[in-house]
FILO-437056 format. One record per residue (C-alpha): residue in one letter; x, y, z. Coordinates in steps of 0.25 Angstrom, whole numbers, padded with zeros to 4 digits, always signed. Layout:
residues N
AXYZ;...
This chain:
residues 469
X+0085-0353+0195;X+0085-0358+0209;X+0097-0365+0210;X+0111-0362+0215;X+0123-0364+0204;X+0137-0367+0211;X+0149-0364+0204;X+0164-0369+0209;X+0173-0376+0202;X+0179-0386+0215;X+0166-0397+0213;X+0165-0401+0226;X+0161-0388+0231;X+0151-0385+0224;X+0146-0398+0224;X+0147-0397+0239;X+0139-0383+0239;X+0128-0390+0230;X+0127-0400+0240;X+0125-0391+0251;X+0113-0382+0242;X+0106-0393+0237;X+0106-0399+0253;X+0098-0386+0255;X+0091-0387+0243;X+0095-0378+0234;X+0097-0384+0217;X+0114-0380+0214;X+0119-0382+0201;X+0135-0385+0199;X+0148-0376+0189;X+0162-0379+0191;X+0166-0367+0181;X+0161-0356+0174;X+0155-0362+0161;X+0147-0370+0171;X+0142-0360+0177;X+0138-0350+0166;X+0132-0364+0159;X+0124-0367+0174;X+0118-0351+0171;X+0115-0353+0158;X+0106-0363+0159;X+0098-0357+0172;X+0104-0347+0181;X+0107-0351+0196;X+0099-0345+0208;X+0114-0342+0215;X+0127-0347+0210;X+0138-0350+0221;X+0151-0348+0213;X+0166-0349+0216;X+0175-0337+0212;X+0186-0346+0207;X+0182-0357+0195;X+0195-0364+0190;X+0194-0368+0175;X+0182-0358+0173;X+0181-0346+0163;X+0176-0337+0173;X+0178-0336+0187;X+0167-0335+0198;X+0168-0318+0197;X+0165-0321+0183;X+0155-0330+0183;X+0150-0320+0195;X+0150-0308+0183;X+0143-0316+0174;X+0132-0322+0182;X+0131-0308+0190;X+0130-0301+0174;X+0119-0310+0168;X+0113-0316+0181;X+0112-0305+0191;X+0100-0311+0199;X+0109-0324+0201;X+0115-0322+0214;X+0131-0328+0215;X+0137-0335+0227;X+0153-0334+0226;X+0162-0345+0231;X+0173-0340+0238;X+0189-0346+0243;X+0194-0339+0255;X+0204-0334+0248;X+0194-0328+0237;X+0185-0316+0248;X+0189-0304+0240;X+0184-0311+0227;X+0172-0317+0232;X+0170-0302+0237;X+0174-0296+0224;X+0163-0305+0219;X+0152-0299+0228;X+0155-0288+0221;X+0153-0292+0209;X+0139-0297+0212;X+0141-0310+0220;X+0129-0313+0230;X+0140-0319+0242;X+0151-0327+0244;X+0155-0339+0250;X+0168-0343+0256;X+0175-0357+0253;X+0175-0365+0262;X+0159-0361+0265;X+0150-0365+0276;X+0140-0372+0271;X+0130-0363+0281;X+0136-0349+0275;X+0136-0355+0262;X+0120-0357+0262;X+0117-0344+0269;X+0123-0336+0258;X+0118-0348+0246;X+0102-0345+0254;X+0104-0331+0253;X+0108-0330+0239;X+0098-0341+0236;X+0086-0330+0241;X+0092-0317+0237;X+0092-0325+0220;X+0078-0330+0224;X+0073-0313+0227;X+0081-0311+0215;X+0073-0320+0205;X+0061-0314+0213;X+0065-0301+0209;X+0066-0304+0196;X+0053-0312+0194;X+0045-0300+0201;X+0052-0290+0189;X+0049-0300+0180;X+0034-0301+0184;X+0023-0295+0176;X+0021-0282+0184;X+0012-0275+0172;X-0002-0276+0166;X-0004-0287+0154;X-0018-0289+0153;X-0024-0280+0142;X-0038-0275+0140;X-0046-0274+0130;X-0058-0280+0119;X-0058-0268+0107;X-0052-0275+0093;X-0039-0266+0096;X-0037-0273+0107;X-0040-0286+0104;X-0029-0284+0091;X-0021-0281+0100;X-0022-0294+0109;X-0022-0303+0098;X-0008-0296+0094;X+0000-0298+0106;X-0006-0311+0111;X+0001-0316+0094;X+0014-0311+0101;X+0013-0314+0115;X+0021-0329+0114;X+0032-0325+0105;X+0045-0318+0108;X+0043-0307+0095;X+0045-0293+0098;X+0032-0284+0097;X+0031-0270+0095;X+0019-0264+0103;X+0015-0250+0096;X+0003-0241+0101;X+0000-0228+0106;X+0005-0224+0121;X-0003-0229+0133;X-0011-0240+0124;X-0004-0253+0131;X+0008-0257+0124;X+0016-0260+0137;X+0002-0268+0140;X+0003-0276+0127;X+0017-0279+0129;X+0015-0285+0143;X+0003-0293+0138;X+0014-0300+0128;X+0023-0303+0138;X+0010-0308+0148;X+0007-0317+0138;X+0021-0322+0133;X+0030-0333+0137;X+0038-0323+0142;X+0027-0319+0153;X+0035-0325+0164;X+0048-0316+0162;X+0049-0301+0163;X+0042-0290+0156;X+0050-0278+0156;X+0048-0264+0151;X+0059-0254+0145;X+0052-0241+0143;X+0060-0235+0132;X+0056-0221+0136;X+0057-0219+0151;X+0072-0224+0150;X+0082-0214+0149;X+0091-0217+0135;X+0104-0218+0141;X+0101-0229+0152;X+0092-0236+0142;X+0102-0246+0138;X+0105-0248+0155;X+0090-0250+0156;X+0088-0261+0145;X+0103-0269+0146;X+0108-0267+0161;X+0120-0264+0167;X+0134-0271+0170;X+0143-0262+0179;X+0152-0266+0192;X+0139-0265+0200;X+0134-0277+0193;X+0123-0279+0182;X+0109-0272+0182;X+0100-0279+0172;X+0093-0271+0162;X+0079-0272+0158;X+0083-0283+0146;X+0088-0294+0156;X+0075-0290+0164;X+0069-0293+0154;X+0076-0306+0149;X+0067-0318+0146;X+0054-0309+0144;X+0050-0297+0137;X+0056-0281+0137;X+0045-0271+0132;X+0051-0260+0128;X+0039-0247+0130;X+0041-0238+0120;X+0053-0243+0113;X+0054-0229+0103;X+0061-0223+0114;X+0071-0232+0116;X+0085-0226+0116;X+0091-0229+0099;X+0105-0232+0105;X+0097-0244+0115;X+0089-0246+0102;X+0101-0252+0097;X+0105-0261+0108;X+0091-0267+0110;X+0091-0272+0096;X+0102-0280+0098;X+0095-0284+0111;X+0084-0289+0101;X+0093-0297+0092;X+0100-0305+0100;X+0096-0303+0114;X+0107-0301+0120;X+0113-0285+0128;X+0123-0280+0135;X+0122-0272+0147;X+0128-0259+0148;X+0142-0260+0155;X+0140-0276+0150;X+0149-0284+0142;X+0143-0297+0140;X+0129-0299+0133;X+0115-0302+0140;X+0105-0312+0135;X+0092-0310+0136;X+0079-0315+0130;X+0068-0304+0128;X+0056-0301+0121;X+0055-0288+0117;X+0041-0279+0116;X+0042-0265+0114;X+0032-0252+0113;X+0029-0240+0105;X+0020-0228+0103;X+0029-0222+0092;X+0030-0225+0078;X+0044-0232+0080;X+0044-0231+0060;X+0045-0217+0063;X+0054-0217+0076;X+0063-0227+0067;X+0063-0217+0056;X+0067-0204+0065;X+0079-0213+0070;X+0074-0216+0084;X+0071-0232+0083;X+0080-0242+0077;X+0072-0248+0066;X+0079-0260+0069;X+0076-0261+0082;X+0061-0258+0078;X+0063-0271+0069;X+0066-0279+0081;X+0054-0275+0089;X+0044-0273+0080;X+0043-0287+0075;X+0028-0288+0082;X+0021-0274+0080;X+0008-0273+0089;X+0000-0261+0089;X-0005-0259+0103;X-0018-0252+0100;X-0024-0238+0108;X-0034-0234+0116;X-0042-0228+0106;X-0042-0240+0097;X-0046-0248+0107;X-0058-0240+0113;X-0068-0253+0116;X-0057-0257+0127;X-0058-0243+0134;X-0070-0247+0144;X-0062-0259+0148;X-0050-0253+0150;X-0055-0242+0161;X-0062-0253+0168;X-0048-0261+0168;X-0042-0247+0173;X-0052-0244+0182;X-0050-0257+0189;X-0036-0258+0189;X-0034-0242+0195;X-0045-0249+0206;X-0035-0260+0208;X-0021-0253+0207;X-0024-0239+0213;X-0037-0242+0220;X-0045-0231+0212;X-0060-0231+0212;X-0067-0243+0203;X-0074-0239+0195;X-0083-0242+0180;X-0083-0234+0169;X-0097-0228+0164;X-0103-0232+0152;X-0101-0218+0146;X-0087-0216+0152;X-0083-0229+0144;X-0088-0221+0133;X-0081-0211+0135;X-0070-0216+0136;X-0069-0224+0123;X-0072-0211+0115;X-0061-0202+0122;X-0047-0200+0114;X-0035-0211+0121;X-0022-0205+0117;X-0016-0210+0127;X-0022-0223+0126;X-0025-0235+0138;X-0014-0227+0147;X-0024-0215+0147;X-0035-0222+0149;X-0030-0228+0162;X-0026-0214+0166;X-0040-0208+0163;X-0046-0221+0171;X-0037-0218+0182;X-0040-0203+0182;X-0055-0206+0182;X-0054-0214+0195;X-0045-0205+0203;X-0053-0195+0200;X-0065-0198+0197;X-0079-0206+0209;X-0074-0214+0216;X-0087-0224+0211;X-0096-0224+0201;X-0096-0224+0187;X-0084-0217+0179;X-0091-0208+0171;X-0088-0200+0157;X-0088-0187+0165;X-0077-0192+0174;X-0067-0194+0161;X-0059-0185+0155;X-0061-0178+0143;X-0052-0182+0129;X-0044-0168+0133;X-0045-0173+0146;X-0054-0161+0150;X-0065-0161+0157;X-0077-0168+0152;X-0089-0161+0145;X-0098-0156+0154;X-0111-0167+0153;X-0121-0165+0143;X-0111-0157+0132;X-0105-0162+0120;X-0093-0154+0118;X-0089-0149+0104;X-0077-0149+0097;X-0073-0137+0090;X-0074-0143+0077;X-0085-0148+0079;X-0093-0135+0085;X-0091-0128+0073;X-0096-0137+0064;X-0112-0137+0059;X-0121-0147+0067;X-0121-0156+0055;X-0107-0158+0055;X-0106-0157+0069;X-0114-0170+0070;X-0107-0178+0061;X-0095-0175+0067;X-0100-0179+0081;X-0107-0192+0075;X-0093-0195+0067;X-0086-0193+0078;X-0095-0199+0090;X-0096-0212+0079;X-0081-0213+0079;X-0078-0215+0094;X-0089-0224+0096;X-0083-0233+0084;X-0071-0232+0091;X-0075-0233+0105;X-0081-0247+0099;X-0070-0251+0092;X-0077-0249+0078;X-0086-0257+0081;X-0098-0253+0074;X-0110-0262+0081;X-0104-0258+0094;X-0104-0243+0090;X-0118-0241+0085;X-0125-0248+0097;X-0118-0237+0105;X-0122-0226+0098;X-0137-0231+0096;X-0135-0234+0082;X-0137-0245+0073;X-0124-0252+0067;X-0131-0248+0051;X-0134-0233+0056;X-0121-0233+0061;X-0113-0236+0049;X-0121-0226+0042;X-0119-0216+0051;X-0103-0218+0051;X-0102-0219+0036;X-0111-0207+0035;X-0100-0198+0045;X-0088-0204+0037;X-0084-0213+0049;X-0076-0226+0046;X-0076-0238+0054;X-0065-0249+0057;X-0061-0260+0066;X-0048-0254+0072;X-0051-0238+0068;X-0063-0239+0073;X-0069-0225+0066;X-0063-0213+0059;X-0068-0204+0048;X-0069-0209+0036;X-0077-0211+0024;X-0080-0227+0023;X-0086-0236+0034;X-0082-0249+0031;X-0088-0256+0045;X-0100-0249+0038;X-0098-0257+0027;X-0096-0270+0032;X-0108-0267+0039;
């Protein structure tokens, strides 16, 4: 798109204006009516079009065309043509979204002044445009655990096609990571990546947001022409107004809208991800999501596992967030201690990589400004202090009970988080806690604990890792 389409129906001047830009260098292209003109944008849309108001034998005239273009190509900016007797018109058309007008006869000096300046302002408007279309979040994901490794081999299977995926997991365990990481890795890398957070938007401007505006002002794109030739990730799509519901399916089947205020429909080619945390059967059946629409997202369902399933990953990610709070906010840079790692994969992660980034962040603001980070410095599970050192503190269930019991409780439930620290790996776990791998399985089967490759451990009375071993 970096050449200029010029559209009058008298052949000798617009041959006679080709002439003149292409002797300064600019590519022209060449329409005597309307259907030329709409077929020229059609097959690749003009940097600037220099158009006569009045077209004989055409459907449209140039304020047609002017609409048009100005409706579906905003960023294309329109030169108009203009007769002596035709100013209030060729003003009128200013109005209506024309960049400048030229008066027949022209001079060619005046003519080139205003075709430069329409020339540069399209060229900052396709910058614009590239710059919002830019990758401006993370992609690159983190991680070795089996969870984790699942994962990846999923969305890499998905990353080249154009079917819709349906991200589930719990909040903060990088759903909007793993849908970046598709669009990275996609044909569609190149185009946008645009995000509608179905939560954050008020209902009643929803449908503004996604399909635009058309009013006397002129158009305002919505986010779906943002996002036209890449992908639209819609974050939590439960949330999503049911009256909008309706109109993005119809979005889906035939990729076509209207925006509000609009009359004529929009084409657009999108790939759709979406998000959730809730269980969208149950918000189906409480007749809060269109089951249809469901239907039409859900065609490729991957689980995006968290932080808890995935505890082998911990280390790294602290280190990658320690580095990136150095970089980004120029916090202290520091490594973890072997025995705050630790801690770390045994504390409780409701709030998943989101609040393990926020505990990171924590530590460094508040924490030396060098050395080690040490257990002491984290928070507690309740995010109380820590216990004092040297003390175990007991549970209430647990301080009541007889020392016999008491220990096998401590030894089920110390087992359990080291299985699952390690990602139920069984070697891993008894060469930790100074064990060997037989002793080990007799231990666990002895305290009821079973063991398994995603689960890691739970109470139980089989060991089938045992087993197999």
């Amino acid at each position: 798109m970096s050449d200029i389409l010029i559209v009058d129906d008298e052949r000798d001047i617009r041959e006679l204006i080709a002439d003149i830009l292409e002797d300064e260098g600019f590519g022209t292209r060449l329409a005597g009516n309307s259907d030329e003109c709409m077929a020229q944008f059609a097959e690749a849309p003009p940097a600037l079009l220099i158009l006569d108001i009045w077209l004989k034998d055409s459907q449209m005239d140039g304020i047609d065309i002017l609409k048009t273009v100005k409706r579906d190509f905003p960023d294309v900016p329109v030169v108009i043509i203009s007769g002596h007797g035709n100013i209030e018109i060729a003003v009128a058309a200013i109005k209506q979204g024309a960049y400048d007008f030229i008066e027949k006869p022209f001079n060619i000096d005046q003519l080139m002044v205003v075709i430069r300046r329409g020339m540069e302002t399209s060229r900052l408007r396709r910058e614009n445009q590239k710059l919002k279309r830019r990758e401006t979040g993370p992609t690159e994901m983190l991680g070795d655990s089996p969870a984790f490794r699942a994962l990846i081999a999923q969305l890499d299977k998905v990353t080249k096609s154009n079917g819709r995926v349906m991200l589930t997991g719990p909040a903060g365990s990088g759903k909007e990571l793993a849908a970046r990481y598709i669009h990275a890795n996609s044909n569609r890398s190149e185009a946008p990546f645009i995000t509608v957070s179905s939560a954050s938007v008020e209902p009643d401007r929803m449908e503004e947001v996604l399909f635009g505006r058309e009013s006397e002002e002129g158009v305002q794109p919505g986010l779906l022409e943002e996002a036209n030739g890449g992908i639209l990730y819609f974050d939590e799509v439960a949330d999503m107004p049911l009256g909008t519901q309706s109109k993005i399916l119809r979005v889906l089947v035939d990729q076509t809208f209207l925006r509000v205020g609009g009359n004529a429909k929009v084409q657009v080619d999108l790939r759709v991800i979406s998000s959730t945390s809730r269980d969208l059967e149950a918000e189906i059946s409480a007749d809060r999501f269109r089951r249809e629409l469901y239907h039409r997202l859900n065609v490729v369902p991957i689980e995006v596992p968290g932080l808890e399933e995935r505890r082998e990953d911990i280390p790294a990610l602290a280190a990658h967030f320690i580095e990136g709070l150095n970089r980004t906010q120029g916090l202290p840079l520091r490594e973890l201690s072997d025995e705050a790692a630790a801690l770390l994969q045994t504390m409780g992660w409701p709030g998943n990589v989101r609040q393990l980034r926020n505990v990171i962040e924590r530590v460094l603001i508040l924490g030396d400004a060098s050395g080690e980070i040490e257990a002491r410095e984290l928070p507690g599970e309740s995010e109380g202090a820590p216990a004092e050192e040297g003390r175990v503190v007991l549970s209430g269930t647990v301080a009541t009970m007889p020392l016999r019991e008491a220990r096998e409780a401590f030894e089920r439930e110390y087992l359990m988080t080291q299985i699952n620290r390690f990602g139920g790996n069984i070697s891993r776990t008894a060469e930790f806690v100074g064990m060997e791998r037989s002793a080990l399985h007799r231990k666990l089967k002895s305290l009821g604990v079973v063991t398994g490759s995603k689960a890691g451990a739970k109470n139980g009375a089989e060991d089938e890792d045992a087993k197999a071993g």
